[in-house]
C-alpha positions as CSV (number, residue, x, y, z in Angstrom):
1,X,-47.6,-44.1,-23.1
2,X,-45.3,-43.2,-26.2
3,X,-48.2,-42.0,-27.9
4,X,-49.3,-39.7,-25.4
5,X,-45.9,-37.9,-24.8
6,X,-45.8,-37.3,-28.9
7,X,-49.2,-35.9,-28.3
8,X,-47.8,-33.5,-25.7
9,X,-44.7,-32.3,-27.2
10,X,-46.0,-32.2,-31.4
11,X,-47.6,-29.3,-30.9
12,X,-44.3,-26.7,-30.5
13,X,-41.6,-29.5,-32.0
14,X,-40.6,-30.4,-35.5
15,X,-41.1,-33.9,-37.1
16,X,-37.3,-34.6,-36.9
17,X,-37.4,-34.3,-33.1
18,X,-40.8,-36.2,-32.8
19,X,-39.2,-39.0,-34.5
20,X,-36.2,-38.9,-32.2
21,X,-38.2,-38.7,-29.2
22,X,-40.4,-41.5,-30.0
23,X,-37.9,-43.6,-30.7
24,X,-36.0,-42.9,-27.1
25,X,-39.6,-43.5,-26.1
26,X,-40.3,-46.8,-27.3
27,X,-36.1,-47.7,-26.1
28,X,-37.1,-47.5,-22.5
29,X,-40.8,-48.8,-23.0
30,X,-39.0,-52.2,-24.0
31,X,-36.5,-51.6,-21.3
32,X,-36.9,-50.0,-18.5
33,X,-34.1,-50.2,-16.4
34,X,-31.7,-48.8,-18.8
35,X,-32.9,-45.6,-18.6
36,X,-32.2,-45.1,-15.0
37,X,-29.0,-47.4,-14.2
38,X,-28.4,-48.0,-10.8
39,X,-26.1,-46.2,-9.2
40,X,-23.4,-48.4,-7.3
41,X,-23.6,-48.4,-3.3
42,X,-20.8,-46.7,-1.2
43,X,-19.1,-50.0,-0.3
44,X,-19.4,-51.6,-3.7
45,X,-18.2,-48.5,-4.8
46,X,-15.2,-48.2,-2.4
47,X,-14.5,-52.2,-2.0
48,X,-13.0,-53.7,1.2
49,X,-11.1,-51.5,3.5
50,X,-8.2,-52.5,6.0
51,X,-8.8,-50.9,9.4
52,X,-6.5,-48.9,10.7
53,X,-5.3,-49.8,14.2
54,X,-3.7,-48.4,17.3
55,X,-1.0,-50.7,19.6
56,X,-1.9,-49.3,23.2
57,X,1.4,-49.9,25.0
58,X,1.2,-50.3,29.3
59,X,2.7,-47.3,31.1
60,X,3.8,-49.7,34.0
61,X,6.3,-51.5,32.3
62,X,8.8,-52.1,35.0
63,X,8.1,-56.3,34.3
64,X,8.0,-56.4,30.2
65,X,10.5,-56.4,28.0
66,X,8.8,-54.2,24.7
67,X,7.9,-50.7,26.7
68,X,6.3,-47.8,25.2
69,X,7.9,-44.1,25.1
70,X,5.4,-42.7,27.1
71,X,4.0,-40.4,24.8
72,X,0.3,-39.7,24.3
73,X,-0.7,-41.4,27.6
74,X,-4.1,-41.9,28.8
75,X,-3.3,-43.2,32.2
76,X,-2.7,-46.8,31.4
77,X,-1.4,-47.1,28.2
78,X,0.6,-45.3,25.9
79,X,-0.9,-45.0,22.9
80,X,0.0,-45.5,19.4
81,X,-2.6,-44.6,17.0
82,X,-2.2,-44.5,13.3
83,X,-1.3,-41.3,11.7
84,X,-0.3,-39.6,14.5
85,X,3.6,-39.2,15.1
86,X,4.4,-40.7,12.3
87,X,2.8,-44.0,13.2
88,X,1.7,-46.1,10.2
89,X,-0.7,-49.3,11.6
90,X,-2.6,-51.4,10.0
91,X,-4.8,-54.6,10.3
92,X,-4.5,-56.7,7.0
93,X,-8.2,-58.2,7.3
94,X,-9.4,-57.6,3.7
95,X,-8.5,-58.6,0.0
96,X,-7.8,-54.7,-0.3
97,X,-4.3,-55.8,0.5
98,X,-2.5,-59.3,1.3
99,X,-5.2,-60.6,3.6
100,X,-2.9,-61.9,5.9
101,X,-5.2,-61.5,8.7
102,X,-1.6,-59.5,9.6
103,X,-1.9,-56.5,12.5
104,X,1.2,-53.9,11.5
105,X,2.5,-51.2,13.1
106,X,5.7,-48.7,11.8
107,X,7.2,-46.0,13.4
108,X,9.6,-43.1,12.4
109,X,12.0,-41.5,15.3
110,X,11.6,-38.0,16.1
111,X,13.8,-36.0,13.7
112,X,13.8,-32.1,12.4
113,X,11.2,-31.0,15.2
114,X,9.1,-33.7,13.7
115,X,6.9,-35.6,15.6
116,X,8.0,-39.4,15.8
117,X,7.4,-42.5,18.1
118,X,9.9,-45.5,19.7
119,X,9.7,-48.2,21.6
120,X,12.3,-49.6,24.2
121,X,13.3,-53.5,24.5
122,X,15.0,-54.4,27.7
123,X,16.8,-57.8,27.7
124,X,16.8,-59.8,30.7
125,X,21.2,-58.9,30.8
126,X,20.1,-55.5,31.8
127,X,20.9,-54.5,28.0
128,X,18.4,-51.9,26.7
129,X,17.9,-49.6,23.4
130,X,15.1,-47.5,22.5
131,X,14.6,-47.4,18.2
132,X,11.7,-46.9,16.2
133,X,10.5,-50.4,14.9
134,X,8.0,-52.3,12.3
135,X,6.2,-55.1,14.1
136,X,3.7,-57.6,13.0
137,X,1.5,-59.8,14.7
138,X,1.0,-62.5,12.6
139,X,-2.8,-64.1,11.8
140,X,-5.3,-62.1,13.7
141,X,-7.7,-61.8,11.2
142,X,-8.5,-62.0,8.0
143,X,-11.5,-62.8,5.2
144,X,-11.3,-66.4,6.0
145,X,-10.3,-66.5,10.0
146,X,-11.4,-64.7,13.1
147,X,-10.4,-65.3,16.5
148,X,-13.9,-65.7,18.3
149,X,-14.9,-63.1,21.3
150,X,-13.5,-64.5,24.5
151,X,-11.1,-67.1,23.0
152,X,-7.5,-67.6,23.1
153,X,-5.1,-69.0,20.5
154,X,-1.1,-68.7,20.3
155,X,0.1,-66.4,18.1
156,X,4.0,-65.4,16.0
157,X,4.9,-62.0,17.0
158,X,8.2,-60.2,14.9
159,X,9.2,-57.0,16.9
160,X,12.4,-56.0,13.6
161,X,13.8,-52.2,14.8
162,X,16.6,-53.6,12.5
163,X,14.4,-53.2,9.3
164,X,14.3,-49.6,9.5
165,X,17.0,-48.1,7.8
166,X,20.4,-46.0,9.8
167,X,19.0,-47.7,13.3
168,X,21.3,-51.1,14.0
169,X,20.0,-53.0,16.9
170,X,20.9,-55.8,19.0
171,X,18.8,-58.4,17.2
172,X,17.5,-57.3,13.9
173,X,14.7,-59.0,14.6
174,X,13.1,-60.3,17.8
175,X,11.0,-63.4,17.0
176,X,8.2,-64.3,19.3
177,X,6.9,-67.8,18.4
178,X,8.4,-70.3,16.1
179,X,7.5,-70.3,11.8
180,X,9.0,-73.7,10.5
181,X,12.6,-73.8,11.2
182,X,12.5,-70.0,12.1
183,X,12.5,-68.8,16.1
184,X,12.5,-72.4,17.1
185,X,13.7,-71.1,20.7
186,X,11.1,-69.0,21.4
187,X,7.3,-69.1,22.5
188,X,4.4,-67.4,20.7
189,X,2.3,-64.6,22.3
190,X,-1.5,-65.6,23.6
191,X,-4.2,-63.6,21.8
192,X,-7.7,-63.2,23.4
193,X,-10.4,-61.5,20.8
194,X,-12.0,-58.5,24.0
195,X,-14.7,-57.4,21.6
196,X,-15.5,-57.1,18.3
197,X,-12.4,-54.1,17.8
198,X,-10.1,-55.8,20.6
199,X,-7.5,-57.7,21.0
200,X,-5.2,-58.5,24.5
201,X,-1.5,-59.8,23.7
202,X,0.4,-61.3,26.0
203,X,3.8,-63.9,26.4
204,X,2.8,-67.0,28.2
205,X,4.0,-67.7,31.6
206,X,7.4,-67.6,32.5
207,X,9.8,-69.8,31.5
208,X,7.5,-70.2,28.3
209,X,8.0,-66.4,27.2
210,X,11.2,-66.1,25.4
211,X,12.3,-64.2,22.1
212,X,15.1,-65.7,19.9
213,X,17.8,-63.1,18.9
214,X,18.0,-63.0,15.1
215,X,21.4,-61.8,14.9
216,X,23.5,-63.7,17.8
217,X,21.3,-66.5,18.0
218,X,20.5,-66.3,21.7
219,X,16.8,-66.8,23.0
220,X,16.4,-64.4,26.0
221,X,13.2,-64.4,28.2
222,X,11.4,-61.1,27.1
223,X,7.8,-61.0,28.6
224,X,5.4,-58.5,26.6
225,X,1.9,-57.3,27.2
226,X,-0.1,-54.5,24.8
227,X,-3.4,-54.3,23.6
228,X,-4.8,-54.1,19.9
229,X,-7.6,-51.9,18.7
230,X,-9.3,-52.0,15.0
231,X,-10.8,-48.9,13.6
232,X,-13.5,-50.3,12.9
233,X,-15.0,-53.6,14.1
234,X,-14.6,-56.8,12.5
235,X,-16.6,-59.9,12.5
């Protein structure tokens, strides 16, 4: 095959070039797959992505204690999608970040003319405040666990309007679900996997559906219901 090509080319080239090109010739002869390397697929060359996610809030909230502003509605839910208002949510499921199997969601209060998004908590002493707030449900999935379509497991809910700089609230943190010595009087959330992108959240049944009170120490009953959706489906 090298010979041939110097055949082809001799005629118009000089022998300097001839040499050259036989050389590169006889290269790929011996190797072939170096002259053409492979060029990397789209995921290997992007890695592992965490979804985004949006927290789909109920409109009819008379009953729960975590309600929605009401915003963005679509007739059941209110609906907090990532990236709009300000809304920053995310589901750790990958080694791209912690893989925590964490399912985040931040929000930023309206401010400047600037879109923003809140949440209300209503305490069973008729004691309410509506703040922006970082909340993380803990463990829903990650490279190593997934909760199986149809199944239920308990999960550790943190609902911190606190966190979030100039906006004091009543508890600093609102801890659903016990972590060591942590929330011990409080009850975690049930989690049931809907589909391969869903997730329903919900307390348990009464009297098993309080939220201890970071700052004053008090566990109050504070039922909650909202739904979960990946941007893209996971296994």
């Amino acid at each position: 095959m090298v010979s041939h090509l110097l055949q082809r080319v001799a005629r118009g080239a000089s022998a300097g070039v001839v040499a050259v090109l036989a050389l590169s010739l006889a290269s790929c002869e011996k190797n072939p797959g170096s002259a053409m390397p492979t060029e990397p697929t789209l995921e290997a060359a992007r890695g592992a992505t965490d979804p985004t996610a949006t927290w789909k809030i109920p409109l009819a909230a008379a009953a729960l204690a975590l309600r929605s502003d009401g915003m963005n509605g679509d007739g059941t839910y209110s609906v907090y999608a990532n990236g709009v208002c300000g809304v920053s949510a995310t589901i750790f499921a990958t080694t791209a970040g912690s893989n925590s199997g964490d399912a985040t969601i931040q929000t930023s209060a309206p401010k400047g003319g600037k879109c923003g998004r809140v949440f209300t908590l209503s305490y069973p002493d008729a004691f309410t405040e509506t703040l922006p707030s970082f909340n993380n449900l803990n463990v829903l999935e990650n490279t190593t666990y997934a909760i199986p379509v149809g199944t239920t497991v308990r999960r550790r809910l943190i609902i911190a309007p606190g966190s979030i700089s100039n906006n004091p609230s009543r508890c600093g943190r609102l801890l659903f679900g016990p972590n060591g010595s942590v929330g011990v009087a409080s009850d975690s959330l049930l989690v049931t996997r809907v589909d391969a992108s869903t997730w329903q959240v919900q307390s348990q049944s009464a009297p098993n559906d309080r939220a201890y009170c970071e700052n004053n120490g008090v566990s109050y009953e504070m039922p909650v219901s909202f739904v979960i959706v990946s941007s893209a489906p996971l296994p």
